[in-house]
TORKOL-4160 file (C-alpha; in steps of 0.2 Angstrom, whole numbers, padded with zeros to 4 digits, m for minus):
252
<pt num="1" X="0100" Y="0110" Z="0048"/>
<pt num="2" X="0093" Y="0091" Z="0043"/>
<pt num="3" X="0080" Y="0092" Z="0032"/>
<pt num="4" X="0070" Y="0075" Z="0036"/>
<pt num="5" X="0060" Y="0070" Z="0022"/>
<pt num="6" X="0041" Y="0070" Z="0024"/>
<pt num="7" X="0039" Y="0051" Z="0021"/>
<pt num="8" X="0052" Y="0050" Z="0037"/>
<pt num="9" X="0040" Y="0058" Z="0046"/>
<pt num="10" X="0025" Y="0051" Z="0040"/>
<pt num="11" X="0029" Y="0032" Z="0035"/>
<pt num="12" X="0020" Y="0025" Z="0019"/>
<pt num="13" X="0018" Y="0008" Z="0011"/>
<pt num="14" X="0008" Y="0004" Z="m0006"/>
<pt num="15" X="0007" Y="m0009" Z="m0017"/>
<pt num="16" X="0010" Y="m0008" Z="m0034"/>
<pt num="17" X="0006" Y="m0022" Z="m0051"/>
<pt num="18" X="0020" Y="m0024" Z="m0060"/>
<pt num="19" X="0014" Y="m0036" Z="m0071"/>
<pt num="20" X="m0001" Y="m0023" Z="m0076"/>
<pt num="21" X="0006" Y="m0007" Z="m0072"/>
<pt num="22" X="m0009" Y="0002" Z="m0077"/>
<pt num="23" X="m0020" Y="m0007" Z="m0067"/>
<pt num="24" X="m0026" Y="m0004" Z="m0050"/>
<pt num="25" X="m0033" Y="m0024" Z="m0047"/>
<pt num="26" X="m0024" Y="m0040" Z="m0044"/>
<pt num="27" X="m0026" Y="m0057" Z="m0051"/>
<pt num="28" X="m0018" Y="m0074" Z="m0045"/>
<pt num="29" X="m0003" Y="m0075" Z="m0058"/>
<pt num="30" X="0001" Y="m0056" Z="m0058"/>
<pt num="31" X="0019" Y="m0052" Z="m0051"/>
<pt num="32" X="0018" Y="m0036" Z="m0038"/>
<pt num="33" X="0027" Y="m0025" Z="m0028"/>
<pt num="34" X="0027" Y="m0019" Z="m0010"/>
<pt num="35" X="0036" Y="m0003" Z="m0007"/>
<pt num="36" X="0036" Y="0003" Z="0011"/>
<pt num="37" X="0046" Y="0023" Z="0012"/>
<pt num="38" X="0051" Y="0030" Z="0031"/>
<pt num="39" X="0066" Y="0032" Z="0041"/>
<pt num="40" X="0082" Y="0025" Z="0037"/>
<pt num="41" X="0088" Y="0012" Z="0044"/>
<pt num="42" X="0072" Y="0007" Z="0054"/>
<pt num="43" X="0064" Y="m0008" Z="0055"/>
<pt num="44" X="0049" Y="m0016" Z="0047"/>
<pt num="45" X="0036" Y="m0027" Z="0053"/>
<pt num="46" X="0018" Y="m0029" Z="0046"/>
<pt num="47" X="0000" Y="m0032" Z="0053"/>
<pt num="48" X="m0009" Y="m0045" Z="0042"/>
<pt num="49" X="m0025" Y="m0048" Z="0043"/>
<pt num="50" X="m0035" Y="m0062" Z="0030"/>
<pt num="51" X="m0051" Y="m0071" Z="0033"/>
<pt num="52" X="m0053" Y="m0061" Z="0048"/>
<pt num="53" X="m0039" Y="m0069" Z="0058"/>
<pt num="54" X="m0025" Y="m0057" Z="0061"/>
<pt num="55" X="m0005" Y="m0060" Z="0061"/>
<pt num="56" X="0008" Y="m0047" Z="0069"/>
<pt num="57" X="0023" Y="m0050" Z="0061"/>
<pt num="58" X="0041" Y="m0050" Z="0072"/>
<pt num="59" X="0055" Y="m0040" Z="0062"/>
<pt num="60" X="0057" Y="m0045" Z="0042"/>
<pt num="61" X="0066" Y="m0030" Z="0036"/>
<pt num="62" X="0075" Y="m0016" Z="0037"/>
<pt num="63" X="0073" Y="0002" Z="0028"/>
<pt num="64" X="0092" Y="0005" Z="0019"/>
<pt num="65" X="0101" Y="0021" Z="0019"/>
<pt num="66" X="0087" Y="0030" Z="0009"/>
<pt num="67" X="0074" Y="0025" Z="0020"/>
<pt num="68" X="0064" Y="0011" Z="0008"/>
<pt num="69" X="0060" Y="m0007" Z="0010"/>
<pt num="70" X="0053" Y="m0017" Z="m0004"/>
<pt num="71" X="0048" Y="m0037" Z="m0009"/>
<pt num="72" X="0043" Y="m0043" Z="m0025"/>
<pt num="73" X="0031" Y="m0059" Z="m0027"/>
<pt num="74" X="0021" Y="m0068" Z="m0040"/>
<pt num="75" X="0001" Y="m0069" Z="m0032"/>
<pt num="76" X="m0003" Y="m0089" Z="m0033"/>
<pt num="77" X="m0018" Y="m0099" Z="m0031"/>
<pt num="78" X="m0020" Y="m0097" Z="m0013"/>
<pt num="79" X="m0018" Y="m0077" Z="m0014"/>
<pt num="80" X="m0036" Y="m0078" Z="m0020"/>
<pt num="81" X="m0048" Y="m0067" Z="m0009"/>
<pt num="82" X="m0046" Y="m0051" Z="0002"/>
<pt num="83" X="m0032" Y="m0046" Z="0011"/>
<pt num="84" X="m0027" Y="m0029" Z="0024"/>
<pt num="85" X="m0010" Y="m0025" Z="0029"/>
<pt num="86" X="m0006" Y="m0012" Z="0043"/>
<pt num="87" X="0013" Y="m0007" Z="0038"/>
<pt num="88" X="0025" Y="m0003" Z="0053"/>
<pt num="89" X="0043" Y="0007" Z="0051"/>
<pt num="90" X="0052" Y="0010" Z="0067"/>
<pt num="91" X="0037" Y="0015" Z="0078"/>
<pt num="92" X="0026" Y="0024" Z="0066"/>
<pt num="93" X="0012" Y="0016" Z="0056"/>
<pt num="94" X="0014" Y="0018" Z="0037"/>
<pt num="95" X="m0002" Y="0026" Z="0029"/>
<pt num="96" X="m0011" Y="0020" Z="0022"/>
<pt num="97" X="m0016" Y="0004" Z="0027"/>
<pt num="98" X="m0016" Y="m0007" Z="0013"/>
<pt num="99" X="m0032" Y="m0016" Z="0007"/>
<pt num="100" X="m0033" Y="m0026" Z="m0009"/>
<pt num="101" X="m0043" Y="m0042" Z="m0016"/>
<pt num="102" X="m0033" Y="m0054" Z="m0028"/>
<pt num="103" X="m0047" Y="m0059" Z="m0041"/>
<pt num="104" X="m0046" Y="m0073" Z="m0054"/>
<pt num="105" X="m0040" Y="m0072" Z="m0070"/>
<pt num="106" X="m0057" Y="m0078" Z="m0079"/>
<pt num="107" X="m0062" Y="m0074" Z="m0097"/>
<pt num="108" X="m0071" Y="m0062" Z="m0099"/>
<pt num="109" X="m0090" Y="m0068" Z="m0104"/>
<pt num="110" X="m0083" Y="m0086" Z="m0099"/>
<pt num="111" X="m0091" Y="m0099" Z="m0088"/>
<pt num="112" X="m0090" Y="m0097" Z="m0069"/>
<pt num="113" X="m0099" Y="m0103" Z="m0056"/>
<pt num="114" X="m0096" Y="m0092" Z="m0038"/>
<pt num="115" X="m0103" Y="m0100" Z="m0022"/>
<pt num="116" X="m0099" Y="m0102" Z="m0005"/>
<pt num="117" X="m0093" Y="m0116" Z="0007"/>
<pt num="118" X="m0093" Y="m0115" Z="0025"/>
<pt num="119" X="m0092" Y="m0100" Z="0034"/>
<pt num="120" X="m0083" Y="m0087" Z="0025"/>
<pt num="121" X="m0075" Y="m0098" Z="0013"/>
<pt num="122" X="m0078" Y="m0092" Z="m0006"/>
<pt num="123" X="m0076" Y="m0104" Z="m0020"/>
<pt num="124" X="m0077" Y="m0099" Z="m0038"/>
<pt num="125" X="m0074" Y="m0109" Z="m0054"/>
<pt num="126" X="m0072" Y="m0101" Z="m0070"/>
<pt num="127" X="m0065" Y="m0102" Z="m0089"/>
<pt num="128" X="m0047" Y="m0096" Z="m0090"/>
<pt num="129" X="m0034" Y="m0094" Z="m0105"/>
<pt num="130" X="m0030" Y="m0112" Z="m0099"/>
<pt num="131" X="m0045" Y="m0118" Z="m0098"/>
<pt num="132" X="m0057" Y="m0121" Z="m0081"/>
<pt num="133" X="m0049" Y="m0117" Z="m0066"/>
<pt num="134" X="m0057" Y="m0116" Z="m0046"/>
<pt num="135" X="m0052" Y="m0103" Z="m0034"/>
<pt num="136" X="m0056" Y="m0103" Z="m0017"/>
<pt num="137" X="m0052" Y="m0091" Z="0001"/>
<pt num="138" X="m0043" Y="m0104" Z="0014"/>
<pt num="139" X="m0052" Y="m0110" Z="0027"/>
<pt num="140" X="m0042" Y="m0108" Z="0044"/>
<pt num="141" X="m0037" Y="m0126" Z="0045"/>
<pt num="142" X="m0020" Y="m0126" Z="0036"/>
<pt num="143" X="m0007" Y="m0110" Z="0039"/>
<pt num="144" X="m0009" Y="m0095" Z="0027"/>
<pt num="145" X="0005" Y="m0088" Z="0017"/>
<pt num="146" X="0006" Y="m0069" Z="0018"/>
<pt num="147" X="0010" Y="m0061" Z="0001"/>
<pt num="148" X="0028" Y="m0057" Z="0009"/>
<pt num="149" X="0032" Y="m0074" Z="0013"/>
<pt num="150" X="0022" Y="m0078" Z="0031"/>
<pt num="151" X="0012" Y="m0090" Z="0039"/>
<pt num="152" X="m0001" Y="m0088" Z="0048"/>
<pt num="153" X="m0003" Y="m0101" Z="0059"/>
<pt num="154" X="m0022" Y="m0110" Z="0066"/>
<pt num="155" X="m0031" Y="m0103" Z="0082"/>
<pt num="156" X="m0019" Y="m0101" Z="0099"/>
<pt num="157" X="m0020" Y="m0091" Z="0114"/>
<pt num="158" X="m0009" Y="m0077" Z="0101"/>
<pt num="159" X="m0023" Y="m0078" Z="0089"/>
<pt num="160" X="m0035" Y="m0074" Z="0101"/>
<pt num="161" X="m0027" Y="m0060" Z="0109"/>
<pt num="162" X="m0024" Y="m0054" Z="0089"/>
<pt num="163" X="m0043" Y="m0054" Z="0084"/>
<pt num="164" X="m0047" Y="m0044" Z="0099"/>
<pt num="165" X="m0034" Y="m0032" Z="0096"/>
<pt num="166" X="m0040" Y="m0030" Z="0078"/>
<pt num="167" X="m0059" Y="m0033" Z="0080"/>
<pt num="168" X="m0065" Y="m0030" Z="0097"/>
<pt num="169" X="m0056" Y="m0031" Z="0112"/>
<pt num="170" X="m0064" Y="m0037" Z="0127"/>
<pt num="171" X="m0058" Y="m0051" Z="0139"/>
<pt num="172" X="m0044" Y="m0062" Z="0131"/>
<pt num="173" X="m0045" Y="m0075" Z="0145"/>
<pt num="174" X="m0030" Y="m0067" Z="0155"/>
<pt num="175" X="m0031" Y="m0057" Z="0171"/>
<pt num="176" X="m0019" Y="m0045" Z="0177"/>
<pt num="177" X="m0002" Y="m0042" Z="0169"/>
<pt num="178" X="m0004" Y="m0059" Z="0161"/>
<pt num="179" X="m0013" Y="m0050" Z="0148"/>
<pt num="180" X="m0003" Y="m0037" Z="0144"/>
<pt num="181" X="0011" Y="m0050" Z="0144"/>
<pt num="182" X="0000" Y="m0060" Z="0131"/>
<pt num="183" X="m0002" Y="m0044" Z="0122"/>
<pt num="184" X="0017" Y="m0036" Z="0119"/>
<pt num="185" X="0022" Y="m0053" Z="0112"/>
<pt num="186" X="0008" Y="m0051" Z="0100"/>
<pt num="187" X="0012" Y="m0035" Z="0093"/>
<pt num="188" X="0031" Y="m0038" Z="0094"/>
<pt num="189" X="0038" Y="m0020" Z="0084"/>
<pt num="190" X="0021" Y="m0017" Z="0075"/>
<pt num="191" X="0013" Y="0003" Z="0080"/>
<pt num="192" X="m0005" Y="0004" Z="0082"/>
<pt num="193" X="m0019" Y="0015" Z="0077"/>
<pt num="194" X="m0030" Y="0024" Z="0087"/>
<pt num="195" X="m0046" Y="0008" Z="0085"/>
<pt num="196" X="m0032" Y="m0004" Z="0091"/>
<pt num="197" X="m0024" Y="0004" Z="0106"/>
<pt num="198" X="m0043" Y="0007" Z="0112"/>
<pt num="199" X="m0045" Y="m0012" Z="0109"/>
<pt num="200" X="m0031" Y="m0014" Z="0119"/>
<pt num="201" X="m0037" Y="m0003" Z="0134"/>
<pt num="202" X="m0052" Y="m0013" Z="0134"/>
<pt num="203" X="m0042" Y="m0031" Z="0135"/>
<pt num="204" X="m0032" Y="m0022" Z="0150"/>
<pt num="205" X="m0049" Y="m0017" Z="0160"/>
<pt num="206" X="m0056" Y="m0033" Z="0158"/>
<pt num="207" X="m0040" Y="m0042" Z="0161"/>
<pt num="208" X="m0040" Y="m0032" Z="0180"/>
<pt num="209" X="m0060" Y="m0032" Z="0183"/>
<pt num="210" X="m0061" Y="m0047" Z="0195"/>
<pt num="211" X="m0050" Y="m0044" Z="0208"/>
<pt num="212" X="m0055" Y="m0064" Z="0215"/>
<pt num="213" X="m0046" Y="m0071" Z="0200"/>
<pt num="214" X="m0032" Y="m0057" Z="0194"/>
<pt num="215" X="m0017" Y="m0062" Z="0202"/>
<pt num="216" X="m0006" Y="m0050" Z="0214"/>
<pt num="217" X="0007" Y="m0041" Z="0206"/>
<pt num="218" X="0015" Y="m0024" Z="0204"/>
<pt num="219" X="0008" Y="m0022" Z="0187"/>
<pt num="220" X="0027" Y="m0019" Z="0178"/>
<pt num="221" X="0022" Y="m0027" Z="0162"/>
<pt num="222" X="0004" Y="m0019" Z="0159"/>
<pt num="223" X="0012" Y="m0001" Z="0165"/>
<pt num="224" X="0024" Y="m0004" Z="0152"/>
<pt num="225" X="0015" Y="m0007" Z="0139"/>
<pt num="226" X="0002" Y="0008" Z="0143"/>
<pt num="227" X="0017" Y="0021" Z="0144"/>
<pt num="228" X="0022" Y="0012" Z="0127"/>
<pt num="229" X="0005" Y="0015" Z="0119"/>
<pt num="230" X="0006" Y="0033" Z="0128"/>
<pt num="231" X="0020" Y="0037" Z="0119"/>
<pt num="232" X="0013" Y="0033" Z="0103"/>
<pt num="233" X="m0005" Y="0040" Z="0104"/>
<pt num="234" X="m0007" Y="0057" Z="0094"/>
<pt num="235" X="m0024" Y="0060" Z="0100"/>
<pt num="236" X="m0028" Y="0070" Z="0116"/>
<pt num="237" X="m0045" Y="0060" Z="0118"/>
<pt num="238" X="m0035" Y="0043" Z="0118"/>
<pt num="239" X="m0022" Y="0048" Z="0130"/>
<pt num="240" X="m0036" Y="0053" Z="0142"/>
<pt num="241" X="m0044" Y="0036" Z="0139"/>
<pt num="242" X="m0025" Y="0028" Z="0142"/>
<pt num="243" X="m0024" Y="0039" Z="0156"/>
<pt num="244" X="m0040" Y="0033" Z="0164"/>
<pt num="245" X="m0034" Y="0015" Z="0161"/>
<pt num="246" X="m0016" Y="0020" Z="0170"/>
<pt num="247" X="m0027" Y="0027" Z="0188"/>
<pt num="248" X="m0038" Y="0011" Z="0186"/>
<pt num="249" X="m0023" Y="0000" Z="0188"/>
<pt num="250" X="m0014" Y="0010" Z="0200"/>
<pt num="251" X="m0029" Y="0010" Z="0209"/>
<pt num="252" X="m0029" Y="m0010" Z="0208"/>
C-alpha cells in the first residue's frame, strides 16, 4: 500500500532567510527562500495580497517528483512593507498562510525619520552601512512586483472582484452568472479558505438579488463554480451555507 506523505496531504509553504539563517525577519537586501512541499507533480499558484489590493496568480510552477517547489530572490527597495501570501498546490491551500514585513536595513541607534504619505503609504528615512537611505510601501499607481517575480497591476474590474474575495464580499457590480464568470478568472487554479468562499457566497447572492437587472440564464457558470467550492469546503457549516446559496439560485 502507498504511503502518501503528510505534506501531500496537507500542503505547506514557508519562507526561509538565507542570507540570516538565524533570523526570523527580512530586510531589503537579504536574499530568501520560498519553499512550497505537496503533491507531486501538481501545480502551484499563489494569492498575493500588499497594500490591501490582492493578486491571484495563473499557474507559475509545478511541484517535481518529490512533491517541492522552490524560488530564490534578493528583497529590493520596493519589497519594503508588509506582505501575505496564500499558497495553492493542486487544489489544496498550503498552511500556513505566509505573512512577513521586509524592514530596512537601518543602523541601529542611527538616524531615521518614519512618516506617512497619503493613505496607507509609509515612508521612512534612516542611516544605513551606506549612509542615508528612504524606504517607502508603493502606492497603487505603478504595478507591484510580487517577491516571486509578479505584477500586480492598477485597479480593474479583476481587482475589484479580488478585494472582495479577500476583504469583504458584497456586490461586485455584476449580476447573475456574469459574476461568477468574473470571479473563476479571478482565482484561476488558487484554493480557497473558509473567509473567502464565504465572501464569495456573498458576491453570488448580491450578484442574483435584483431580478430587474440580473440577466436570464441557466446559471451554468455560477452552479459550476458553487459545485467547485463544494468540493473544496471541509466544514459542514460552510457546505450548508453553499448549499443555501445553491437553492437560492435554483430558485432564481
Amino acid at each position: 500500500m502507498a504511503v502518501v506523505s503528510a505534506s501531500a496531504q496537507n500542503p505547506t509553504a514557508k519562507i526561509v532567510n538565507t542570507s540570516r539563517p538565524a533570523s526570523t525577519d527580512f530586510k531589503v537586501g537579504d536574499r530568501f527562500e520560498l519553499v512550497v512541499h505537496g503533491e507531486a507533480n501538481q501545480p502551484i499558484s499563489v494569492r498575493t495580497t500588499r497594500q490591501s489590493q490582492t493578486d491571484f496568480s495563473p499557474v507559475i510552477g509545478w511541484t517535481d517528483s518529490s512533491g517541492r517547489w522552490s524560488v530564490t530572490r534578493q528583497f529590493e527597495k520596493t519589497d519594503y512593507g508588509g506582505w501575505a501570501e496564500a499558497w495553492t498546490v493542486g487544489e489544496k491551500l498550503a498552511n500556513p498562510v505566509l505573512s512577513f514585513s521586509v524592514g530596512a536595513p537601518c543602523i541601529p541607534g542611527g538616524k531615521s525619520m518614519i512618516f506617512t504619505s497619503g493613505p496607507n503609504i509609509e515612508v521612512l528615512n534612516c542611516e544605513t552601512a551606506t549612509g542615508m537611505e528612504t524606504y517607502a510601501t508603493p502606492s497603487m499607481v505603478p504595478p507591484i512586483q510580487t517577491p516571486d517575480g509578479r505584477l500586480i497591476s492598477s485597479e480593474t474590474p479583476e481587482q475589484i472582484m479580488s478585494a472582495l474575495i479577500e476583504e469583504s464580499g458584497g456586490h461586485s457590480g455584476q449580476h447573475g452568472d456574469d459574476a461568477a464568470a468574473l470571479i473563476t478568472k479571478v482565482i484561476g487554479a488558487n484554493a480557497l479558505g473558509d473567509r473567502e468562499i464565504r465572501n464569495v457566497l456573498s458576491i453570488i447572492g448580491s450578484a442574483f438579488q435584483n431580478r430587474m437587472v440580473v440577466p436570464p440564464t441557466v446559471n451554468p457558470e455560477t452552479m459550476q463554480l458553487l459545485q467547485r467550492l463544494m468540493a473544496r469546503a471541509q466544514d459542514d457549516s460552510l457546505k450548508q451555507e453553499i448549499a443555501k446559496t445553491v437553492a437560492f439560485i435554483q430558485s432564481q
